[in-house]
N, C-alpha and C positions, 0 to 999 in steps of 0.2 A: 435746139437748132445748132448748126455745126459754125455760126461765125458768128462772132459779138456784136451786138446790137448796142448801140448808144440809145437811150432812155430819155425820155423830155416830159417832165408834166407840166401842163401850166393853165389856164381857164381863160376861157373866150367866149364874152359874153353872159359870165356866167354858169357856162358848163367845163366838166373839167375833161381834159382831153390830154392822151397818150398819146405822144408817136415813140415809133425804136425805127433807128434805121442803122446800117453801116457808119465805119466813124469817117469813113471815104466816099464821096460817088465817086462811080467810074469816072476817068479822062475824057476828053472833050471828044476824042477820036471816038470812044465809045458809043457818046450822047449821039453825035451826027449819025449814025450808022442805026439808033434805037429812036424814033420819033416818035412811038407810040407807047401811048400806059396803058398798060389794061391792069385791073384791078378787080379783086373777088372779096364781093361784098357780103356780110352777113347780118342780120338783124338780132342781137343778144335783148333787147327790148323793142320799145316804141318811138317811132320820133316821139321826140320832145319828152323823153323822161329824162334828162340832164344826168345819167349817172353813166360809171361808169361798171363791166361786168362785174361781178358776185365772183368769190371766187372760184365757186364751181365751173360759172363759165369763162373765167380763165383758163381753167385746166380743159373746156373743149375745144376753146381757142385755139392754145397752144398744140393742141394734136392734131387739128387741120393744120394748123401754120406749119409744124413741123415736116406734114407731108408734102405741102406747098413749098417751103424754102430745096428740099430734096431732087423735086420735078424742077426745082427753076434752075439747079446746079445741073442737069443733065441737058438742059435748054440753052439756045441763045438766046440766053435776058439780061438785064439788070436787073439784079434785087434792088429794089431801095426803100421797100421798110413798110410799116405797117401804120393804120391811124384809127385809136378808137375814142370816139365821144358818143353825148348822146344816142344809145343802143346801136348806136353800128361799127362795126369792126370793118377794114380794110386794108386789103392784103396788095401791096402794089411793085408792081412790076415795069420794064419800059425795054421796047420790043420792035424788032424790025416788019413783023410781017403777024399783029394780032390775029387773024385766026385760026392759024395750028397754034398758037400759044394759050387763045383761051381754052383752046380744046383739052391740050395736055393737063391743063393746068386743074379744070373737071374733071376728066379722069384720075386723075392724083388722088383727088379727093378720098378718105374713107368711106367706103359705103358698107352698109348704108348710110347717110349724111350723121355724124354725130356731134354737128353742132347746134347749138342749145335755140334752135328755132322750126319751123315746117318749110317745108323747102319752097315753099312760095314768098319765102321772107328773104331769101338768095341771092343774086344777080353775081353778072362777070361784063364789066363795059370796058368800053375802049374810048380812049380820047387820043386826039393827034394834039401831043404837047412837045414838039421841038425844042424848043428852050428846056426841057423840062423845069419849068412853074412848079408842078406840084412837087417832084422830088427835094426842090430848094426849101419847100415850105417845110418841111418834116425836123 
């Protein structure tokens, strides 16, 4: 990835969980103007297998995320960072107008899909988080 990522591990509930995000969010004038997350999810296992990826599925991680942080520098987003626990990875973003965002953001992708699940284990949602809640939690 082309920008450093602050690192956090710590366990909730029991399972342990990664986020990396920027060591900045954007300014508030950003936030106002991006009320939306969209985020591209992957399944590296099952719910409720409490781990986290192997590191082979690290290295597939990181080559979708890499193409993902690439499309989000061409875009108008905010990055803010990524969260894995119990088998799901997420790639999260916050956006003025989700769906040319989720678009670009599928297209970016490798294909064929080279991350370590069938593509029916995928998704890409949109939540209207003003505050952004979830970028603070990271």
């Amino acid at each position: 990835m082309s920008m450093e990522l602050r690192k956090k591990e710590y366990v909730i509930d029991g399972e342990p969980v990664v986020s990396r995000r920027p060591a900045k969010l954007p300014p508030q004038k950003a936030r106002r103007i991006r009320p939306h997350m969209v985020n591209v999810c992957w399944a590296y296992d099952h719910e409720g297998s409490k781990r986290l990826p192997t590191v082979l599925e690290w290295e597939r991680i990181n080559s979708c995320e890499t193409a993902l942080v690439l499309a989000a520098e061409r875009l108008d987003v905010s990055f803010v960072g990524t969260l894995t626990s119990d088998g799901l990875h997420q790639f999260i973003v916050y956006c003025a107008d989700p769906i040319p965002i989720q678009i670009a953001l599928i297209d970016s992708l490798p294909m064929p899909l080279k991350i370590p699940v069938s593509a029916e284990l995928w998704n890409v949602g949109t939540t209207h988080d003003p505050d952004w809640k979830m970028a603070e939690l990271l």
